[in-house]
N, C-alpha and C positions, 0 to 999 in steps of 0.2 A: 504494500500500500504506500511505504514512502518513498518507492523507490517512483509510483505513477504521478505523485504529487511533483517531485523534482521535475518530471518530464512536463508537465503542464507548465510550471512556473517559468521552464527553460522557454516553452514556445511561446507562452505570455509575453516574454521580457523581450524576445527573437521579433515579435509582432511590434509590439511600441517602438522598435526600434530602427524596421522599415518604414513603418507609419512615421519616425520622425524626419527619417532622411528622405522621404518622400516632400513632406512638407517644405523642407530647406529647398528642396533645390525648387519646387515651386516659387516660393519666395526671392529667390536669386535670380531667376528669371524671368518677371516681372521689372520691367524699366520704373525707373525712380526718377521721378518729374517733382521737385521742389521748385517753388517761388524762390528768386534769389534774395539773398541777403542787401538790403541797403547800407553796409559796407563792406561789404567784399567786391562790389565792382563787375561781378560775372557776368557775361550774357553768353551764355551759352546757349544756343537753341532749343536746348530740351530742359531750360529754365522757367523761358517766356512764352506765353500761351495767348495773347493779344488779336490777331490775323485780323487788325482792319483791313477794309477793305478801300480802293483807292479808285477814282476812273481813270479808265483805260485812255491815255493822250494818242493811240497809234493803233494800228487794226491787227496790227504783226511785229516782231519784234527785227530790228533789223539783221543785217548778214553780217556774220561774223559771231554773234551771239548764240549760245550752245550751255546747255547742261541745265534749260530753264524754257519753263512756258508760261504763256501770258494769257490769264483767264480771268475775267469776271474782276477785275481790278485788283486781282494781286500778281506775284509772280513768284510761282511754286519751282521746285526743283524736279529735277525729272528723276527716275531711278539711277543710281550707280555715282550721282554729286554730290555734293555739299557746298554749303556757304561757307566763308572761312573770310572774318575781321581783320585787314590790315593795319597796321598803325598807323596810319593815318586814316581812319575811319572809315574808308571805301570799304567795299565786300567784291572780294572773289569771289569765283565757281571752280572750285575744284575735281578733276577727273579722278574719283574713284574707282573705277573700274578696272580689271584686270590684274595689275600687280599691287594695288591698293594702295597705289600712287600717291596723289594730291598733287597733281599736273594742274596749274593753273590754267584753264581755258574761258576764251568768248566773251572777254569783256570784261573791265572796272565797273562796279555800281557805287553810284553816290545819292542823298539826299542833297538837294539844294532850295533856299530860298526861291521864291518869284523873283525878277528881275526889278520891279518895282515895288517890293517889299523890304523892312527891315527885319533881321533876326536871324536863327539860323535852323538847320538842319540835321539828324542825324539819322545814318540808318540802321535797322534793328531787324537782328534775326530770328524771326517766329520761328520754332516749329520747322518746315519747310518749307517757309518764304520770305518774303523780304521785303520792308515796312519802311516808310521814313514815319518820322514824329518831329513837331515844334518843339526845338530846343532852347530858344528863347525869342521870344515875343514875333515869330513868323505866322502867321495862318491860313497859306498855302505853300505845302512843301512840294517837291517833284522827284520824282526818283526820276534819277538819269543815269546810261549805261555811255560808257567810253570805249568805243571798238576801233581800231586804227589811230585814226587823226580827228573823229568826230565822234561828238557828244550829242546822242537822243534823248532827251526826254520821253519817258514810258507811261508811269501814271501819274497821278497829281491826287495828295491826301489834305482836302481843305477841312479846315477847322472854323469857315464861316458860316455862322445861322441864318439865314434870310426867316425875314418876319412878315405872313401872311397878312393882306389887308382884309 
């Protein structure tokens, strides 16, 4: 009889103890999306959850631009990219694909003021796309892409109310 008791307790303790490592690794693979800290400074993509949305200034994105598409006033990444923050605040598009690179390709993005506005711009990586926001006292910003020798303006994220009569 004690020798049946040991064998149960053995598979009892044998069971809780896949049951746990099952858990964990549930748990580890599950992505971990925190809000960032207001002083740590991060924006890391899979920080900021935002995705306004902007209007579209162009029907298409021009030639030369790659690793991005242009819908509904934002501009998402395609599979296989990422955004990647330069210091100086532009956004690459990096080619991930294949040897898991990070080949800059198709273009600088920037936020920029209006031309007849004061204030400034900066741009912010959602998720997987890519945002300008008023960075001080602007209230129409533009994302614009740099491919060659010229700079498009793509959407335009206004922060003006127009008040109904």
């Amino acid at each position: 009889m004690n020798r049946i008791g040991t064998v149960v307790i053995r598979i009892i303790v044998i069971s809780l103890a896949l049951g746990l490592l099952v858990f964990a690794q549930k748990q580890s693979s599950k992505p971990s999306i925190q809000p960032p800290s207001p002083s740590s400074g991060n924006t890391s993509p899979t920080e900021q959850t935002s995705n306004k949305k902007g209007r579209n200034l162009v029907a298409k994105l021009p030639a030369g631009v790659e690793g991005v598409i242009l819908g509904n006033g934002q501009v998402k990444l395609k599979t296989g990219y990422k955004f990647v923050k330069q210091e100086n605040g532009k956004v690459s598009v990096d080619d991930m694909k294949g040897t898991g690179g990070g080949l800059s390709v198709g273009g600088t993005w920037d936020c920029v003021c209006r031309k007849e506005q004061k204030g400034t711009c900066k741009a912010s990586i959602v998720v997987k796309s890519l945002e300008c926001s008023s960075k001080s006292g602007c209230s129409d910003c533009v994302l614009v892409v740099d491919v060659g020798d010229s700079t498009k303006s793509i959407v335009s994220y206004s922060t003006k109310t127009t008040i109904a009569n």
